[in-house]
C-alpha positions as a Markdown table, in Angstrom:
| # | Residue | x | y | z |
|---|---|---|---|---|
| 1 | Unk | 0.0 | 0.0 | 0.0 |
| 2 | Unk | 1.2 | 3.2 | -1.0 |
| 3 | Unk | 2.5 | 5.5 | 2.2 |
| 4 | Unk | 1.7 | 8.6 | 0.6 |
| 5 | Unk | 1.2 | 11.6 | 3.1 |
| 6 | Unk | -1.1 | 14.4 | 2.0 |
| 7 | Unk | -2.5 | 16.5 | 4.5 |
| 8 | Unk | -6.2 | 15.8 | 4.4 |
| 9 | Unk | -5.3 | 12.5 | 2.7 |
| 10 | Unk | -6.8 | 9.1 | 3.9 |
| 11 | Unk | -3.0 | 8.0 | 5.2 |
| 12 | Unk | -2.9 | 11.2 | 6.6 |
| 13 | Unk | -6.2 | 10.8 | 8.7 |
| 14 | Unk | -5.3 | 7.4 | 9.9 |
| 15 | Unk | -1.7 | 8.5 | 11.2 |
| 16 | Unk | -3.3 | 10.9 | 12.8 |
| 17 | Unk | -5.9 | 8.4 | 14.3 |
| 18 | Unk | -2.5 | 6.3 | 15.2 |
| 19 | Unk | -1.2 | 9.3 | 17.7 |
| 20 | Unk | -4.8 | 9.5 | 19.8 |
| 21 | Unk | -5.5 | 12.6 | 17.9 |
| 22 | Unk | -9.3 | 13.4 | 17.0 |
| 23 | Unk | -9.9 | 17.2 | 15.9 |
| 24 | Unk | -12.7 | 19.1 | 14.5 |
| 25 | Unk | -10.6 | 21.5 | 12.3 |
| 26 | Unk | -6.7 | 21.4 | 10.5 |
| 27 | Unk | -5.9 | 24.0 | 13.4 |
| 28 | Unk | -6.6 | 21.8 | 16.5 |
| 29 | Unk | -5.1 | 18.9 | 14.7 |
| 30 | Unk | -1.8 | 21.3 | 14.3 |
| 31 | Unk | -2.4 | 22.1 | 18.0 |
| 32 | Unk | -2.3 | 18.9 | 19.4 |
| 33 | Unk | 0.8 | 17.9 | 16.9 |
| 34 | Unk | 2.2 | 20.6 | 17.9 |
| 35 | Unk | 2.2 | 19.5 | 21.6 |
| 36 | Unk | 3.4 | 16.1 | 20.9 |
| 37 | Unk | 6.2 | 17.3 | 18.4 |
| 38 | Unk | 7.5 | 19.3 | 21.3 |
| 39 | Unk | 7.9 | 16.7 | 23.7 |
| 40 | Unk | 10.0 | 14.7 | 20.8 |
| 41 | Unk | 7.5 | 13.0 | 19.0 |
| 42 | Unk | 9.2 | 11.8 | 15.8 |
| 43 | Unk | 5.6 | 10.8 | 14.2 |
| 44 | Unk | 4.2 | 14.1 | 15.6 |
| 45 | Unk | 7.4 | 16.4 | 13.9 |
| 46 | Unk | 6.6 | 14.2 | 10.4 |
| 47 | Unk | 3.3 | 14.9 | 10.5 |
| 48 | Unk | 3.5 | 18.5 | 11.4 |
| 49 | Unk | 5.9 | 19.2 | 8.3 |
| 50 | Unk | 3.5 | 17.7 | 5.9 |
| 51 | Unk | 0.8 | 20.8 | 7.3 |
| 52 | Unk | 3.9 | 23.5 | 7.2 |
| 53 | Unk | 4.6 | 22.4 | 4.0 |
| 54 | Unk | 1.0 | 22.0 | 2.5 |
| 55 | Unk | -0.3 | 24.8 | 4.6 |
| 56 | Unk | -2.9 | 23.1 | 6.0 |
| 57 | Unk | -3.8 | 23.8 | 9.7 |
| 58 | Unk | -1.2 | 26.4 | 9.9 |
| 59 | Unk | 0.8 | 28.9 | 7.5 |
| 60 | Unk | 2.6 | 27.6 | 5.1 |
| 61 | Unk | 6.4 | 27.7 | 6.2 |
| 62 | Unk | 9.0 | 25.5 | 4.6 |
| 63 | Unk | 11.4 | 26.6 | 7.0 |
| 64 | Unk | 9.5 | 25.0 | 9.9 |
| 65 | Unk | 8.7 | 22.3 | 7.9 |
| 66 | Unk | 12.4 | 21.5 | 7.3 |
| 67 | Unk | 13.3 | 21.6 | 10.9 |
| 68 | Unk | 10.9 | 19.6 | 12.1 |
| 69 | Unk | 11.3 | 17.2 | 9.0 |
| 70 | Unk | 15.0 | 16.8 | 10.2 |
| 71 | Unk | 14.1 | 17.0 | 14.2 |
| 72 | Unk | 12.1 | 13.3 | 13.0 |
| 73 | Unk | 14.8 | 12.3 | 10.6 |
| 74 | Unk | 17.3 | 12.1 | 13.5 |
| 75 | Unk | 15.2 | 10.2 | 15.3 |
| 76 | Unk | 15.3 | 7.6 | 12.2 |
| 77 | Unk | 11.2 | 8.3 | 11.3 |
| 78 | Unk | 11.5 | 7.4 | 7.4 |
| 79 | Unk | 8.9 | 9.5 | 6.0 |
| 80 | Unk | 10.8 | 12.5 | 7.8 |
| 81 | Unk | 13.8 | 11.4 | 6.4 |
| 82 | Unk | 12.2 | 11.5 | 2.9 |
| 83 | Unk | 10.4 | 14.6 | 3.8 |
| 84 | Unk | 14.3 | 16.2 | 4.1 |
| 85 | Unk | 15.1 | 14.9 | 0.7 |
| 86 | Unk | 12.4 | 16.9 | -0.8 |
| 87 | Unk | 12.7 | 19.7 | 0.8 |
| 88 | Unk | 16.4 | 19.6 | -0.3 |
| 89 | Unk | 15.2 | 18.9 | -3.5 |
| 90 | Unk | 12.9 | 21.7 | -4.0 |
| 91 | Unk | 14.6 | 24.4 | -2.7 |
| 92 | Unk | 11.9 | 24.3 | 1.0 |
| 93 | Unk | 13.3 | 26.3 | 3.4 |
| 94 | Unk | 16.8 | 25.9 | 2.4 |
| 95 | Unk | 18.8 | 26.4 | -0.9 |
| 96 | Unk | 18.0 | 23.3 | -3.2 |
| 97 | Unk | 20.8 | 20.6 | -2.3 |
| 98 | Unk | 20.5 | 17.7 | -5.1 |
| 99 | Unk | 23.1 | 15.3 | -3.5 |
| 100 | Unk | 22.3 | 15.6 | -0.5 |
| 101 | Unk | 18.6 | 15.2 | -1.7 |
| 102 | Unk | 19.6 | 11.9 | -3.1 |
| 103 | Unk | 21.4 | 10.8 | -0.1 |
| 104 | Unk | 18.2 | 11.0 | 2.1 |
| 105 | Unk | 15.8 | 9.4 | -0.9 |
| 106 | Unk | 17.9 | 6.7 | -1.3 |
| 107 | Unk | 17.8 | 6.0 | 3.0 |
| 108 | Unk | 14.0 | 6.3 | 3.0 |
| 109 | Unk | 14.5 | 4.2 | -0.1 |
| 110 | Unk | 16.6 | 1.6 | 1.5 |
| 111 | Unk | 13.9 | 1.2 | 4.1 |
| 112 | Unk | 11.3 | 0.2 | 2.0 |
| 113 | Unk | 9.3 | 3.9 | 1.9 |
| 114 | Unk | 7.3 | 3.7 | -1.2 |
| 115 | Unk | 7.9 | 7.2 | -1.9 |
| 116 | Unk | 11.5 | 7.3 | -1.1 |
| 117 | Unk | 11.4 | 4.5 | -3.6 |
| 118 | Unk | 9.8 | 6.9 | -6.5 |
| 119 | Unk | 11.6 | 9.6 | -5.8 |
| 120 | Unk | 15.1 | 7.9 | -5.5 |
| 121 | Unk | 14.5 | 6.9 | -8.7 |
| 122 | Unk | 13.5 | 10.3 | -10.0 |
| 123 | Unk | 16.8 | 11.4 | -9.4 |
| 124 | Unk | 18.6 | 7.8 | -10.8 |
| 125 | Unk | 16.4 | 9.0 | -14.2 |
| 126 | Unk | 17.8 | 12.2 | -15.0 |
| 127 | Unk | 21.0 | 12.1 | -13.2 |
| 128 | Unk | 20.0 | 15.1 | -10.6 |
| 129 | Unk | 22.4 | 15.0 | -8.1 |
| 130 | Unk | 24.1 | 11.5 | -8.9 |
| 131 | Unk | 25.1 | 9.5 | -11.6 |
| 132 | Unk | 22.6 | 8.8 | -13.9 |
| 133 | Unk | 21.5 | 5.0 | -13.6 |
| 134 | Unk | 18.2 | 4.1 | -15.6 |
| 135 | Unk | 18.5 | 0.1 | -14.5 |
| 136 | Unk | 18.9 | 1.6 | -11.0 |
| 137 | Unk | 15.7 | 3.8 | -11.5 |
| 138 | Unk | 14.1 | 1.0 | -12.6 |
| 139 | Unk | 14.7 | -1.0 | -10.0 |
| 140 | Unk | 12.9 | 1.4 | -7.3 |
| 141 | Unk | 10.3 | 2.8 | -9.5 |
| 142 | Unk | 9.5 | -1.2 | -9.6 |
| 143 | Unk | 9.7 | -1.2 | -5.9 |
| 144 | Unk | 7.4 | 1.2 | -5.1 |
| 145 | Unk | 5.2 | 0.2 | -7.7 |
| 146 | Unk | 4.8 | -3.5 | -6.4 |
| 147 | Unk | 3.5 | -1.4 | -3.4 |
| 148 | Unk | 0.8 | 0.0 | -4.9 |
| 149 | Unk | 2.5 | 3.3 | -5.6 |
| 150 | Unk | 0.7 | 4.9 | -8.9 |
| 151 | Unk | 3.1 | 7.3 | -10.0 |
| 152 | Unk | 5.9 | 4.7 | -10.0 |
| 153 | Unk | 3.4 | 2.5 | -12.0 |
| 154 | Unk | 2.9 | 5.3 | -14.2 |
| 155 | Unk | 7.0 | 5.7 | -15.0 |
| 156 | Unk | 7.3 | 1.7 | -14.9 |
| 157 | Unk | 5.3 | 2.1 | -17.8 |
| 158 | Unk | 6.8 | 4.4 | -19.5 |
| 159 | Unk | 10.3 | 2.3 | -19.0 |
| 160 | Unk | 8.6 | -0.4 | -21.3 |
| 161 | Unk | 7.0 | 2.5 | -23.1 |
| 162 | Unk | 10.3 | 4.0 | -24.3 |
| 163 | Unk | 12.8 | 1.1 | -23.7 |
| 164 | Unk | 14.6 | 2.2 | -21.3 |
| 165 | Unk | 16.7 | -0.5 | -19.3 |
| 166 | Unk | 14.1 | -2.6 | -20.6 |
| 167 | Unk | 12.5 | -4.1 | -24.1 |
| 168 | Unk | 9.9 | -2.5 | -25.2 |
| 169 | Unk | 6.9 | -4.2 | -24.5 |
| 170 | Unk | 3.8 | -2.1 | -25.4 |
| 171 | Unk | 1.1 | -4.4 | -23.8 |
| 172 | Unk | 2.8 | -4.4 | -20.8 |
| 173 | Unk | 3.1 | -1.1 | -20.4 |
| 174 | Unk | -0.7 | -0.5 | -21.1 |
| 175 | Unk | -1.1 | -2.3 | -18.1 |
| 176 | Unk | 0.9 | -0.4 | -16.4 |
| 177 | Unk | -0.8 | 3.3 | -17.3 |
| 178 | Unk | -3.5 | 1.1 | -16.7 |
| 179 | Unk | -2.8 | 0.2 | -13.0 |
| 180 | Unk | -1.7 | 3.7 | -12.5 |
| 181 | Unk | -4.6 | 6.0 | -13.9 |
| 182 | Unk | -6.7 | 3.2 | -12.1 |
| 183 | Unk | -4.4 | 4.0 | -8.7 |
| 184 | Unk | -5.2 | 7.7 | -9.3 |
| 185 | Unk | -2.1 | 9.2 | -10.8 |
| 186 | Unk | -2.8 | 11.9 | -13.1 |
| 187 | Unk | -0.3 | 11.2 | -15.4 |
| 188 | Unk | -0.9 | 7.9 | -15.2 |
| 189 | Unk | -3.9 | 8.8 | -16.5 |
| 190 | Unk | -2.6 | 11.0 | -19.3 |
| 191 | Unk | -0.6 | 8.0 | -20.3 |
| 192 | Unk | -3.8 | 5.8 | -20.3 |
| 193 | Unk | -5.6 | 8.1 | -22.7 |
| 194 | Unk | -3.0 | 8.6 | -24.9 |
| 195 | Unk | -3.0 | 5.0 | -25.8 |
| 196 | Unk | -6.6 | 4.9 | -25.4 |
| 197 | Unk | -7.0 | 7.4 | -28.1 |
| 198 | Unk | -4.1 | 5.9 | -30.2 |
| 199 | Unk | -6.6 | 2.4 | -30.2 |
| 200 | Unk | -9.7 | 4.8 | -31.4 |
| 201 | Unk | -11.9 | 4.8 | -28.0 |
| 202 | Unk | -12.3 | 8.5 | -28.0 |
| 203 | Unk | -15.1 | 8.1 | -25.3 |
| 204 | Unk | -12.9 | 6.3 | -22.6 |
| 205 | Unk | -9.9 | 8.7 | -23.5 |
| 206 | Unk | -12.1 | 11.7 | -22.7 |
| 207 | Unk | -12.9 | 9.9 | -19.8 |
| 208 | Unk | -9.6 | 9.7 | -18.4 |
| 209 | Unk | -8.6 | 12.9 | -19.5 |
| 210 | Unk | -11.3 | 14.3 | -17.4 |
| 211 | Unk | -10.2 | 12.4 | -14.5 |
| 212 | Unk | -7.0 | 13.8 | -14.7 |
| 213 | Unk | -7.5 | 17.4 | -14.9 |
| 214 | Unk | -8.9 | 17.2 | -11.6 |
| 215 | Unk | -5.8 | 16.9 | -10.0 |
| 216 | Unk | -2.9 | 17.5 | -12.2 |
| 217 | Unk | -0.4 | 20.3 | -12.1 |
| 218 | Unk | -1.2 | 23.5 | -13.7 |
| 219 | Unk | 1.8 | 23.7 | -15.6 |
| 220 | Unk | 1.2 | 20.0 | -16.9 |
| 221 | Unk | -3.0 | 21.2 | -17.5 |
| 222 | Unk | -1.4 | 24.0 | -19.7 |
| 223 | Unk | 0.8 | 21.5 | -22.4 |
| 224 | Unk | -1.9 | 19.3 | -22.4 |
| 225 | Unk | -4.4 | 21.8 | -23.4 |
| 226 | Unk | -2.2 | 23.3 | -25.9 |
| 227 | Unk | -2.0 | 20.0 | -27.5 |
| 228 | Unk | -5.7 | 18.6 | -27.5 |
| 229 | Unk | -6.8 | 22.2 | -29.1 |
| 230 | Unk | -5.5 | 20.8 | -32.3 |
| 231 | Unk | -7.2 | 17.4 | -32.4 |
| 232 | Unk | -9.5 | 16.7 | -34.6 |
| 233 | Unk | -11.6 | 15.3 | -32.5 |
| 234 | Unk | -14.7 | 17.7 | -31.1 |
| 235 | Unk | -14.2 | 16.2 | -27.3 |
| 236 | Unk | -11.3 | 16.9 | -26.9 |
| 237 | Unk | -11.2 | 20.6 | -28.3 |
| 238 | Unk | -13.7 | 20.8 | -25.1 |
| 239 | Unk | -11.5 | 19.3 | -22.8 |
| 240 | Unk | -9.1 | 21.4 | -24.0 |
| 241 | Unk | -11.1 | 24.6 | -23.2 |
| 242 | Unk | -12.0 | 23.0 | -19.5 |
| 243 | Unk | -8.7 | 22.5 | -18.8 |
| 244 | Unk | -7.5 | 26.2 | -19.6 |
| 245 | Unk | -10.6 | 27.3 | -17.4 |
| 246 | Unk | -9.3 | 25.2 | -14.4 |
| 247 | Unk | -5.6 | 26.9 | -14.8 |
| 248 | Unk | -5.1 | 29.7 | -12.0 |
| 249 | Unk | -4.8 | 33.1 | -13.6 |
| 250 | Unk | -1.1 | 33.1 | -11.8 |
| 251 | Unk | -0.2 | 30.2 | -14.2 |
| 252 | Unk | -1.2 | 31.7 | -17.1 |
């Protein structure tokens, strides 16, 4: 099962539900994390950056997410020691650090984190901070993958997609974008109506495309609307039009 933490999120609710904490709002959930973190909590301090870093119960602040990321991290909490690696990656609350971002990936990755997995392997795919090492990559995106993790499904896809490390081996990775979109990844999704749309179901494709623009990036909403303007096809020249309305005005 995928260990994905989201504030809000179903995982997220249920770790929550692990510490004794029941609130009525984001901000007494933050309180009461807040209270445990203090006293040394290392599933508390996790928990607590994934709301300063989503900016959910509390102000966003990546600063404070960081520190209490690395407070958990040195208490050997996994997802804080992935938590670190992104926030290395990304530039939160300190100046982006790809090695060192790689370094605490490839722990949480080590350890059997799902997500430390995926990302890990982010990294081993374009050579960010390491050597690039696409049999490596594809080792972990498999990893995570085999744990239900539908972004890594999505990219073990496109491994068999594109040949990379691997033959290509189309039906397999149907099945894989299958698995994914199914799993929820947006581009998993994408992927899936691509090849949907390729095969001539225009109906499912539209389907899937719909599915995705509910929850993919805005800069990835933006390409993909560019590019469905121009099909033939009258459904998606809507979709198109429903995806530039969704874009924020800042992203345009």
């Amino acid at each position: 099962m995928s260990t994905v933490l989201r504030s809000g999120s179903a995982a997220f609710s249920a770790a929550l539900h692990t510490l004794d904490i029941s609130a009525d709002s984001d901000e007494a959930a933050a309180a009461q994390l807040t209270t445990l973190a203090n006293e040394g909590n290392a599933a508390a301090q996790a928990l607590l950056g994934r709301m300063y870093i989503d900016g959910q119960g509390v102000a966003r602040d990546t600063t404070q997410a960081l520190n209490w990321f690395r407070l958990a991290a040195a208490q050997g909490h996994v997802m804080a020691i992935n938590g670190v690696g992104a926030c290395l990656e990304h530039g939160w609350g300190t100046p982006p650090d790809f090695p060192a971002a790689a370094t605490n990936y490839r722990l949480a990755a080590e350890a059997g984190l799902d997500e430390g997995q995926y990302h890990y392997a982010s990294l081993l795919r374009t050579g960010k901070g390491l050597a690039r090492d696409l049999e490596q990559a594809f080792t972990f995106y498999n990893a995570a993958a085999a744990q239900g993790h539908a972004a890594a499904m999505n990219m073990v896809g496109r491994f068999y997609h594109e040949g990379w490390a691997v033959e290509v081996n189309e039906l397999t990775a149907i099945e894989w974008y299958r698995r994914s979109a199914e799993g929820g990844d947006f581009r998993g999704q994408i992927s899936y109506a691509a090849v949907l749309a390729e095969q001539g179901d225009i109906d499912a494709s539209a389907l899937w495309l719909r599915e995705a623009m509910k929850t993919a990036l805005p800069s990835v909403l933006g390409g993909l609307a560019d590019s469905l303007a121009d099909s033939p096809h009258e459904v998606f020249q809507r979709i198109s039009l429903e995806m530039k309305a969704r874009i924020p005005a800042a992203f345009k």
